[in-house]
N, C-alpha and C positions, 0 to 999 in steps of 0.2 A: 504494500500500500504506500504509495508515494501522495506525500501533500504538499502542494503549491505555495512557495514561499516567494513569489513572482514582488516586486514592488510595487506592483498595481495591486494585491490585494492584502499586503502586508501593512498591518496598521489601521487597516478601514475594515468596518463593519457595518452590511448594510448601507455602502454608498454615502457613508459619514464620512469625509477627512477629517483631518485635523482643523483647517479653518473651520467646518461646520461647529466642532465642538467647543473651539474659541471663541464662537459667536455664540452659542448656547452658554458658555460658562458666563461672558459677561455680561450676559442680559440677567444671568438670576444675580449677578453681584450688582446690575444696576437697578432690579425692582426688589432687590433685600436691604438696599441702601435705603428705596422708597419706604420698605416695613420701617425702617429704625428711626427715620424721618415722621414717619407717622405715629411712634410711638411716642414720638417725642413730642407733638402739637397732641395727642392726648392726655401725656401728661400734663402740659402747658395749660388744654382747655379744663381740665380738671381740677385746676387752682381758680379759675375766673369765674363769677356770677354773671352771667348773661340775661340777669333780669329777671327771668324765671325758671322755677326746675322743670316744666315741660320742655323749655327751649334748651339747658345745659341739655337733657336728656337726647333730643333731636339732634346737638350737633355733635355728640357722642355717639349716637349711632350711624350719624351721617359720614365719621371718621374711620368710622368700624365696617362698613359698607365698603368704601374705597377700599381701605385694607385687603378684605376677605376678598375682594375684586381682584383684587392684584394678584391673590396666590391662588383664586382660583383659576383665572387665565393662563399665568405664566406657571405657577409650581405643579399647576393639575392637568396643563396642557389642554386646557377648555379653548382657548384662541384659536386653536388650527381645528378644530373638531368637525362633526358633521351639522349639518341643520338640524336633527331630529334631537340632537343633545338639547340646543338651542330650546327649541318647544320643551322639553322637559323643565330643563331649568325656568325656562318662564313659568311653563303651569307651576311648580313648584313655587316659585317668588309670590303668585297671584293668591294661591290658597293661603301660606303662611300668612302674607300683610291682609288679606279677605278675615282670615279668625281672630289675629292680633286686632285688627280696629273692631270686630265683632266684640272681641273682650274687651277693649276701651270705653267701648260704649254702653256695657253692661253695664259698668261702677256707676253710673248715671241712673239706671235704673234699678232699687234696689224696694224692694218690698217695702209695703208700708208699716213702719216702727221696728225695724228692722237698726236703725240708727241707734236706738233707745237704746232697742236688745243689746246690741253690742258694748254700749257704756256702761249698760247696768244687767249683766247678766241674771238671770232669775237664780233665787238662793236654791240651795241646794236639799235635795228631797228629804234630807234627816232632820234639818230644822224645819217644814212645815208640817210633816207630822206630831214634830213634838208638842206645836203650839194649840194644836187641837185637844 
C-alpha cells in the first residue's frame, strides 16, 4: 500500500491551505476581540442608571443579543449555512420573544386581590382552628 505524499496534497485537507486556515484563524481572533469588547460595555453599562430598570434591562439584553450573534455566526458557522437553518432559527426567535412578551404581559394581569394575598399571606391552619 503506497500513500501519496505529493505536495499538492501534503498539508491540505479537504481543499483547505494554509491561507484558508489563516483566514479562519483571524476572523475568530477578530470577532473574540468583538466578545471581550463586549464584555466590557457590559460591564460599563452595568454600572450606569439609564433612567429606568426596564431600559438598563433592554440595553442588556440588546448587548447580549449582538454577542450570542457573533458566536452564533462565526463560532457555530451559522453565516455560511443553508436557508432552511435560516427559517428554523427564525421560527425559533418568533416563538421565544411570542411567550416572553406573553409572560410580560401577564404580570399586568393578575387576579383580583391576588396583591393583598401576597403581602398578607392567610395564617396558617393550626392557628385558626385553635381560635374556634
Amino acid at each position: 500500500m503506497s500513500h501519496d505524499h505529493s505536495p499538492k496534497t501534503a498539508g491540505s485537507h479537504d481543499g483547505h491551505g494554509d491561507h484558508d486556515v489563516s483566514k479562519h484563524i483571524r476572523t475568530y481572533l477578530l470577532i473574540g476581540g468583538f466578545l471581550l469588547i463586549g464584555t466590557a460595555i457590559t460591564v460599563w453599562a452595568a454600572t450606569i442608571d439609564f433612567g429606568s430598570h426596564n431600559l438598563n434591562i433592554g440595553i442588556g439584553l440588546l448587548i447580549a443579543t449582538v454577542k450570542a450573534s457573533l458566536v452564533a455566526l462565526f463560532f457555530m458557522h451559522l453565516i455560511s449555512e443553508k436557508t432552511a437553518i435560516y427559517m428554523f432559527l427564525g421560527a425559533t426567535v418568533f416563538f421565544v420573544t411570542g411567550l416572553m412578551v406573553l409572560t410580560l404581559f401577564s404580570f399586568s394581569d393578575l387576579p383580583k386581590d391576588s396583591e393583598f394575598l401576597r403581602l398578607n399571606p392567610p395564617a396558617p391552619a393550626a392557628q385558626t382552628e385553635a381560635s374556634h
